[in-house]
C-alpha positions in Angstrom: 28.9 55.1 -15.9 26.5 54.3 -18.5 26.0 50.9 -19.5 23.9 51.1 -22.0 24.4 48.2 -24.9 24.8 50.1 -28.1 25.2 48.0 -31.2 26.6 49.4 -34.8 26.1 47.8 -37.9 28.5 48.4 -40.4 31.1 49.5 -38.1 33.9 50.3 -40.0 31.7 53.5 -41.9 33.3 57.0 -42.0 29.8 57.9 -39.9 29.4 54.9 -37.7 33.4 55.5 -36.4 32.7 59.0 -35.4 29.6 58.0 -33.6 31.4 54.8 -32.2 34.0 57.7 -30.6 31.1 59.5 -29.1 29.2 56.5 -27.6 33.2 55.1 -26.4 33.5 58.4 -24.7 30.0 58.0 -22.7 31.6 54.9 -21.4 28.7 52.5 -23.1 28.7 48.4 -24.2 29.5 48.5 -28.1 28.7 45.6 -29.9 30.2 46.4 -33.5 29.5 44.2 -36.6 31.3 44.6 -40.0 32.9 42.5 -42.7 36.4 43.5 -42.7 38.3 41.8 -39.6 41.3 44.0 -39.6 39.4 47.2 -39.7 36.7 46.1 -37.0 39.1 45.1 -34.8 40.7 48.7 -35.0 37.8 50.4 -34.6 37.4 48.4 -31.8 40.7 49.0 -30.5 40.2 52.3 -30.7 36.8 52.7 -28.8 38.1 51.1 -25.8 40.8 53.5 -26.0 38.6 56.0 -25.9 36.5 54.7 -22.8 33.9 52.1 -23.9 32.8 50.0 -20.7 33.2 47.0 -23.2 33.3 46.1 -26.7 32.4 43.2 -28.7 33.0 42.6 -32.3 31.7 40.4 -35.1 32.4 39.8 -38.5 30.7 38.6 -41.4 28.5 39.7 -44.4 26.1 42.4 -43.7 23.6 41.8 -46.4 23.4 37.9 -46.3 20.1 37.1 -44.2 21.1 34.3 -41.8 24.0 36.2 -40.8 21.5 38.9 -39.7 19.2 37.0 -38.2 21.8 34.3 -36.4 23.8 37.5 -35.1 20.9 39.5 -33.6 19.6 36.3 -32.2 22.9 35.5 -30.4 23.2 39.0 -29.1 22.5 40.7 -25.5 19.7 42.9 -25.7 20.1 46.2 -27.4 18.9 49.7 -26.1 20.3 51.8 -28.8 21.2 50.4 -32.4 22.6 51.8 -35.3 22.2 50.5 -39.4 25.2 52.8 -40.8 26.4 50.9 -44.5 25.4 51.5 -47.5 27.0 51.5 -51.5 27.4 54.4 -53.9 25.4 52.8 -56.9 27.2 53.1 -59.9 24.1 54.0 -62.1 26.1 53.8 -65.5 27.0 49.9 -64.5 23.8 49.1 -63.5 22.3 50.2 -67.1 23.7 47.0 -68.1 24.5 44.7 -65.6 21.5 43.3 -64.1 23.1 41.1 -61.0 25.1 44.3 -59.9 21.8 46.1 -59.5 20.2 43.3 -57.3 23.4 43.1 -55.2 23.3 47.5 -54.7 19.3 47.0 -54.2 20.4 44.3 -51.4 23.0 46.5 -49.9 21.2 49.8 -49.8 17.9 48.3 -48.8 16.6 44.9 -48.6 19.2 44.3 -45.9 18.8 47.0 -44.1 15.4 46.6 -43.4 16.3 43.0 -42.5 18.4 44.6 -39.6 16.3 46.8 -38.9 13.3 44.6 -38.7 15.5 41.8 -36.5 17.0 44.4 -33.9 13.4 45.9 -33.7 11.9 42.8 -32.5 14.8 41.7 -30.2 14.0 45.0 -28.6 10.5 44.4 -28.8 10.7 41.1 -26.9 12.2 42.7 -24.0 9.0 45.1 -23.4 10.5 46.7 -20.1 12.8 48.2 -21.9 12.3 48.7 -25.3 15.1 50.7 -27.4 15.8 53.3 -30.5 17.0 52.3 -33.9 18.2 54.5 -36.2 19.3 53.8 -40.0 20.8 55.6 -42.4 18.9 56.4 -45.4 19.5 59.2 -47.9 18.1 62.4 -49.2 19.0 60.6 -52.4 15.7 58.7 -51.7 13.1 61.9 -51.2 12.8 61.5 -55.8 14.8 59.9 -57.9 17.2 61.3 -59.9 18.6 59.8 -63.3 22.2 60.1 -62.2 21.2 57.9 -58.9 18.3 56.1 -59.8 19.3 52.7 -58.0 20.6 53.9 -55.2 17.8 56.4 -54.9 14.7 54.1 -55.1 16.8 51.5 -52.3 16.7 54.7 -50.1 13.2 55.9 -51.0 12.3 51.8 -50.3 14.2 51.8 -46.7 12.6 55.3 -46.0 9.1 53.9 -46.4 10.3 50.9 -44.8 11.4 52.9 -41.5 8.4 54.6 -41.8 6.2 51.6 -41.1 8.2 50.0 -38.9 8.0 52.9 -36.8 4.2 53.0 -36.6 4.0 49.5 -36.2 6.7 49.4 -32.9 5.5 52.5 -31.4 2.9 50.5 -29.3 5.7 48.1 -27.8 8.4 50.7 -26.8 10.8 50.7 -29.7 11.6 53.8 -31.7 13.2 53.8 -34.9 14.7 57.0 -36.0 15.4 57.4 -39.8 18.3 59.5 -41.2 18.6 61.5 -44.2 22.0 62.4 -44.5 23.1 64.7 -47.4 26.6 64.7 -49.2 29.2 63.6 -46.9 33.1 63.4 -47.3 34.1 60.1 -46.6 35.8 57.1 -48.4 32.8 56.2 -50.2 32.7 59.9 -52.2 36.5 60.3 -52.4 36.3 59.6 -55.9 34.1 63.2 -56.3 36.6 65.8 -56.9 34.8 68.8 -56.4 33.3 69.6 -52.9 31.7 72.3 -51.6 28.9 74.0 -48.9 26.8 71.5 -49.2 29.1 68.7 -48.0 29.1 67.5 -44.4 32.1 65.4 -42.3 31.6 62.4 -41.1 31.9 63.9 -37.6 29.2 66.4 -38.0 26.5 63.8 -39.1 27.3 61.6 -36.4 26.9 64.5 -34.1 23.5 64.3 -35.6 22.7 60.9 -35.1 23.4 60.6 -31.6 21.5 63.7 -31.0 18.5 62.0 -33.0 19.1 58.7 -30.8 18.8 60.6 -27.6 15.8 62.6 -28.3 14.1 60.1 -30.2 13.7 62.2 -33.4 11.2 60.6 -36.0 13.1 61.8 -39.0 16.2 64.4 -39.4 18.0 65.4 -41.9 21.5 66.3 -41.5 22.9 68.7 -41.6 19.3 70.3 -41.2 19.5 72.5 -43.9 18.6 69.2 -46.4 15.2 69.3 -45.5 14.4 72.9 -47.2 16.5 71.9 -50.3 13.9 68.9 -50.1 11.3 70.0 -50.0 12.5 72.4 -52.9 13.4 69.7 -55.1 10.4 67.2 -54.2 7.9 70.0 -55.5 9.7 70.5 -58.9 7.1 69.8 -61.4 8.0 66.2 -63.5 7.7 67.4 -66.5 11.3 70.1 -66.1 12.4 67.3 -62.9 12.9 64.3 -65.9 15.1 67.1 -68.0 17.0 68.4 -65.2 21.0 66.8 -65.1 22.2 66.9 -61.6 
């Protein structure tokens, strides 16, 4: 049976379920952190369930820095970790409304990097071992795009972010793997009507993850097919990009 001590932050995702089911299944130690009690608590329910060797939860507010840093320092030793929330900016509100941007910026990045940056030195400290981190980023942040400009530049910051702290861990046994998820159809999108090929389930990307985690991918993008539509859209002159309205 493996043991292996996985923790999940932002628990009670769409994505991070699905790959909570996966991990449960392998018979691994979850830790899972969210902010909603109930919901952690069913998702933990659920995971042991489904076979987890043990799981611990905790609760409290993901973007709030002594949380973070209190919480990583109280915890066992990670070998795998997961970053999985995030917020759907609402580019309209933040036009106008200056403290809703900060808080979405927070969310989408500065936090994020905070957990990432904590869990990467936890692992770091225990140099026999080491450990992989992934977080969830966005294609949203390969150029930004006037209907998701907020959200876009938070995952364009925690993609350049991952990228460093990659380089920088490399040398003391701790991978960081950053993911570039497309559209997925979850409860954050549900209020997107129309859906088509280019969406993704929850299940699918978390598929993708775990496959990430265990071959300690640098970057992927999921499902694969992002990348070329990337690279497309990330060599669109700016002059037509700035007119373009998607």
């Amino acid at each position: 049976m493996n043991k292996t001590n996985v923790v999940v932050v932002g628990a009670t995702s769409a994505v991070a379920q699905a790959a909570i089911r996966i991990w449960a299944q392998r018979g691994m130690e979850l830790t899972l952190i969210a902010r909603n009690a109930g919901e952690l608590e069913r998702v933990a329910a659920d995971a042991r369930v489904r076979g987890a060797l043990t799981v611990a939860t905790v609760v409290g507010d993901l973007t709030n820095t002594t949380f973070i840093t209190e919480t990583v320092r109280a915890m066992n030793v990670p070998r795998v970790a997961l970053v999985a929330y995030g917020s759907l900016t609402d580019s309209a509100r933040a036009d106008s409304d200056a403290a809703y941007l900060v808080s979405e910026l927070t969310a989408n990045f500065t936090s994020a990097a905070v957990w990432a940056q904590s869990l990467a030195e936890r692992m770091a400290a225990d140099s026999a071992n080491g450990g992989t981190i992934a977080v969830i980023s966005s294609v949203a942040g390969d150029r930004g795009r006037g209907s998701n400009h907020g959200y876009g530049a938070a995952k364009a910051g925690l993609t350049a972010f991952c990228s460093g702290l990659r380089s920088r861990m490399a040398a003391r046994r701790v991978h960081v793997v950053t993911v570039k998820p497309g559209f997925i159809d979850s409860p954050m999108t549900a209020h997107i009507a129309k859906k088509g090929a280019l969406w993704a389930t929850p299940d699918a990307i978390a598929k993708g993850i775990v496959n990430a985690i265990d071959k300690k991918r640098d970057v992927v993008y999921l499902p694969g097919f992002w990348r070329l539509v990337m690279l497309i859209i990330t060599h669109v002159p700016e002059s037509i990009f700035k007119r373009m309205k998607f």
